[in-house]
Every structure is written in structure tokens, then in C-alpha cells.
Phi, psi and omega in degrees: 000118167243150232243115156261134182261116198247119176256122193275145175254179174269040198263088219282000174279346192243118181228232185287310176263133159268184164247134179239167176238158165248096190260081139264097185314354194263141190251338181277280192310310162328331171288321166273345171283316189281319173290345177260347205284321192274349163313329156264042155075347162314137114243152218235138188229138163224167159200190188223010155220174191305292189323014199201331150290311179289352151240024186271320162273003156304295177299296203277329183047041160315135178290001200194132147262133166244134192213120182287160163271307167282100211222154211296325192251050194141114171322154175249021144285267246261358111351286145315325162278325122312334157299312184276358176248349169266038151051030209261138195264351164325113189285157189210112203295144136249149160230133192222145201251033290141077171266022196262165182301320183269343143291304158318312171291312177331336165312281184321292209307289165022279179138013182284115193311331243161112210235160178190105190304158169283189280282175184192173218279147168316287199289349162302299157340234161039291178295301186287340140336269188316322180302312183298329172291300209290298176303331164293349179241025167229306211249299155309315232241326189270005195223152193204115179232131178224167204188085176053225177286002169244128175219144179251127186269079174300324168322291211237036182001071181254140182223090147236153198265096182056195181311331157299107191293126183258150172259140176223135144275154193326325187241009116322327170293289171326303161343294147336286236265311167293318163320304188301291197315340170273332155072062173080009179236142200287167154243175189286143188314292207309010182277310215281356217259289150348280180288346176241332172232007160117337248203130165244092201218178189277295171332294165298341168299290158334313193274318192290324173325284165011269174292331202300314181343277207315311207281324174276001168296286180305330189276288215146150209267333171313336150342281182250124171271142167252147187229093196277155190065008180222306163164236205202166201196133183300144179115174182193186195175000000 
């Protein structure tokens, strides 16, 4: 029988309202993301370039980014991709005026929680805000899983086999990470599809297979259940 052990840390910091930063050049939409965002009780900090985000988030440590791609000194993909190679688990919105598929994934691969085409609805912004506050105060923060010698750290997306650090990419971790939130009940591939390429399509489907692989190669094959006709679920037996 092998056993995975799922531990809740306990934390009173993340609740309905967050602190967010807004990284956008557009200075009338940016104006406007930050007046609904704080109409829900958000506090919200912005600015319009990387250079003026890397320290605000240094200082400030906001619990949520909505972050533009396109910003005068630089991609917010190579943004995003420096939070996460700095370990840093801070979930992260990007908005783009760029809906094609090969951004999206470029986003995703990144570290990006979450995508959202230009233009688009307030309340949609809003809605998905919320969705990302809520999932950061059940999972990153909340979760620690260990399994004879391997435990995953969600906080400090740390992965190690014994003593040894396994490297995950960003949307292996999403994998994971959507898995863990379920504690062992299965989710639907097409959940899994979603939450990692945007998209329900045979190529991400194909690509989800893959990571499944991949991920139990590095972990341990015991991991992940496959639950044929339904999805995949954290456990082994």
C-alpha cells in the first residue's frame, strides 16, 4: 500500500480580499482595472513597467499579479518566468491584446496561472481575481504531500526524492497543483486541459499524456492514477 499523505498548513493571511499589483502601459485601462479591482475590497497597487514591478514586488509581496505582456521595457512572459525560476509561487493573471493559441501556451509554459484576452469584460477580470485568490489560499500555501521519499512543497513549488531537488516545469506544477486541490478525488482530464493549455483540444490532450509521463518518471510512477474514461486523481495502491 503506498500511502500519500496530504498536510493543510494553517493560514489566516489569504481571504476574500488580496493585495494585488497591476502591470499595465495602458494608463486609461489600468485606471480602470484598479478602480473595480478595489470596488471588491482589493488592495491594489500598479505600475506600467517590469523595472517598476520587480520592486514593488520585492517591497510589497502582493498576493496576485494581472500583468500585460506587452510593457515598454520588456515581455511579461520573461517576467513571469523570473518569478518562477526565483520559486516564487505567486499566482499570475496575464492579459493581452494576443488571443492566438501559441501565446497562450507561451504564457502557460512560463508560469502563468491564467490568461485573459484584450478586450474583455470587467466582470469576467473580477470573476477570474477572485477564482486565483481563492485557489492560492487552498493550495499554494496549503499544501505540503509526501510519499515514502517524495514531498512536494506548493508554497516553494519544491519537489524532492529524498534529499534531492527533481526540477518541474511550470505547467507540470499546474498539473499537480490541480490534482493536490482535490485530495484525492479524481479530476476530469478536461479540468486538467483547462487549467494548463486554455484549451480542449487533441494536441493539449496529447501534450497532457506526455507530462503525465514525464511527471511520473521523475516522482515515482505511483503518483498519479490514471482513472480510465474519467481523469487522473493524487494516490496508488
Amino acid at each position: 500500500m503506498h500511502i500519500i499523505r496530504i498536510f493543510i498548513r494553517t493560514e489566516a493571511r489569504y481571504g476574500e480580499s488580496v493585495q494585488l499589483l497591476v502591470i499595465d502601459d495602458d494608463v486609461e485601462l489600468c485606471d480602470v482595472v484598479v478602480r473595480a479591482l478595489k470596488s471588491d475590497g482589493h488592495v491594489v497597487k500598479s505600475c506600467t513597467n517590469i523595472t517598476d514591478a520587480r520592486a514593488v514586488i520585492d517591497e510589497s509581496k502582493p498576493d496576485l499579479v494581472v500583468l500585460d505582456l506587452e510593457l515598454p521595457d520588456g515581455n511579461g512572459v520573461d517576467l513571469c518566468r523570473e518569478l518562477r525560476m526565483a520559486s516564487n509561487p505567486i499566482p499570475v493573471l496575464v492579459l493581452t491584446a494576443h488571443s492566438e493559441l501559441s501565446t497562450r501556451v507561451g504564457s502557460l509554459d512560463a508560469g502563468a496561472d491564467d490568461f485573459l484576452a484584450k478586450p474583455f469584460a470587467v466582470a469576467e477580470l473580477r470573476a477570474r481575481v477572485r477564482a486565483l485568490g481563492r485557489r492560492r489560499a487552498h493550495s499554494l500555501r496549503s499544501f505540503l504531500i509526501t510519499q515514502g521519499e517524495l514531498s512536494l512543497d506548493f508554497g516553494a513549488r519544491q519537489a524532492k526524492v529524498g534529499s534531492q531537488i527533481v526540477e518541474l516545469t511550470a505547467r507540470e506544477w499546474v498539473i499537480l497543483e490541480t490534482l493536490a486541490t482535490e485530495q484525492g478525488r479524481v479530476v476530469r482530464r478536461a479540468d486538467l486541459l483547462r487549467q494548463g493549455w486554455g484549451e480542449i483540444s487533441a494536441q493539449a490532450s496529447a501534450s497532457l499524456e506526455v507530462l503525465i509521463g514525464r511527471i511520473r518518471r521523475k516522482l515515482g510512477s505511483e503518483l498519479i492514477r490514471t482513472q480510465r474514461s474519467e481523469g487522473y486523481s493524487l494516490g496508488g495502491s
